[in-house]
Phi, psi and omega in degrees: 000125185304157172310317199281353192234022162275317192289291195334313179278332180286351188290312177313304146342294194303325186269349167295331226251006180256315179316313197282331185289330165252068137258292207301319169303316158313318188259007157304292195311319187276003168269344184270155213243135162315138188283352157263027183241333173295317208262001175274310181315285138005338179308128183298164189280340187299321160276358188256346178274325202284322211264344203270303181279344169298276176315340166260342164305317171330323192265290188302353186247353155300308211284310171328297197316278166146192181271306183271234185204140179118202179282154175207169176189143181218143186266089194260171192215172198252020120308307173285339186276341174270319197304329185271349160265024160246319176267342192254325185258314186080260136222056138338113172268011153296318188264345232212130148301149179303130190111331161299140164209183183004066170321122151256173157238141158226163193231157171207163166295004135257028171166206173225171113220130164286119202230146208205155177257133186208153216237145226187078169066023179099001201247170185235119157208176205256138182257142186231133171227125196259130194197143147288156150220167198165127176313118144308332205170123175349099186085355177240134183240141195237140179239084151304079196302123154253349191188128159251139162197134201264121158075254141197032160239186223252137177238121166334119181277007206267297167314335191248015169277308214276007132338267146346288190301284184313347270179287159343274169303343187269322158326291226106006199261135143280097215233172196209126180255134215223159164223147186241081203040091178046013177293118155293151162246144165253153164230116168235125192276128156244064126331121172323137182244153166309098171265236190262150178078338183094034178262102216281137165230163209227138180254105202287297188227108148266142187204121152256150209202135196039011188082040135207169161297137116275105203253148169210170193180178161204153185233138185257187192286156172315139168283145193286154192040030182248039142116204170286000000 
């Protein structure tokens, strides 16, 4: 075999065997799973029911508040917030864009994040959104994406925004989207709502803290011409 067309092939060689080598790294990257999205999956169901039932007293004794009138606060821990997505929400295609499933949460004192499993062109990888939330402003709550990524390479932001927006609207929130040096931002209005008795509440503060959301608010007195 003449030379030029031995280096051709081998040349043809290097690039199949460098091609298969960035496959396999891609579907490394894109298998790899957060270790608090492995041990939440991993919950036993008994903890995940208990921690489950923990969050809805947590909602029901929200609901007890109120009723009456002043400050209040409540503590979701990002156990009980899994534990009711795991027993209570499920794959709600109510909660969940198309494609999405098992939602977790984790919380630290300097964001959150969120994570799911989701399906892409044929491909499975666990989607992670790394984000702040925080009061923006008397009644607007600010969601700051800093970083989507399927795995541990960068995921197309467009499914789990418009995820987001929609998830807004079926609430009832209003929401707006800003950008913060290349950051999407959510701004979602908790403008006070009507509660029970006709008594408007109000959401004061988010705060993370210990591995949970801490909300405080207050419900004021009954609106005036809103009934008995």
């Amino acid at each position: 075999m003449r030379r030029g067309p031995k280096i051709l092939w081998l040349a043809l060689l290097g690039m199949l065997a460098l091609a298969a080598v960035v496959l396999l790294l891609v579907v490394w990257a894109i298998e790899q799973v957060p270790e608090f999205y492995r041990e939440a999956l991993a919950a036993e169901p008994a903890a995940q029911a208990a921690a489950a039932d923990q969050m809805d007293r947590q909602l029901t004794a929200l609901q007890g508040a109120a009723v009456g009138e002043g400050a209040w606060q409540v503590v979701f821990t990002a156990d009980q917030i899994n534990g009711w997505l795991a027993v209570k929400a499920g794959d709600d295609p109510e909660l969940l864009a198309r494609g999405l499933r098992a939602p977790r949460v984790n919380i630290r004192p300097d964001g959150i994040t969120i994570a799911c499993q989701a399906e892409r062109a044929g491909m499975h990888s666990v989607v992670c959104l790394d984000a702040d939330l925080y009061m923006d402003s008397p009644g607007v709550a600010g969601l700051r994406i800093r970083k989507l990524r399927a795995g541990a390479l960068p995921w197309p932001p467009a499914q789990v925004l418009r995820g987001i927006s929609e998830g807004c609207r079926r609430a009832g929130l209003g929401i707006r989207w800003l950008q913060a040096r290349g950051d999407p931002v959510a701004l979602i209005s908790l403008a006070p709502i009507e509660g029970q008795r006709g008594k408007p509440i109000r959401i004061d503060q988010i705060r993370l803290d210990g591995g949970a959301i801490h909300i405080s608010g207050s419900t004021g007195r009954k609106a005036v011409g809103s009934g008995r």
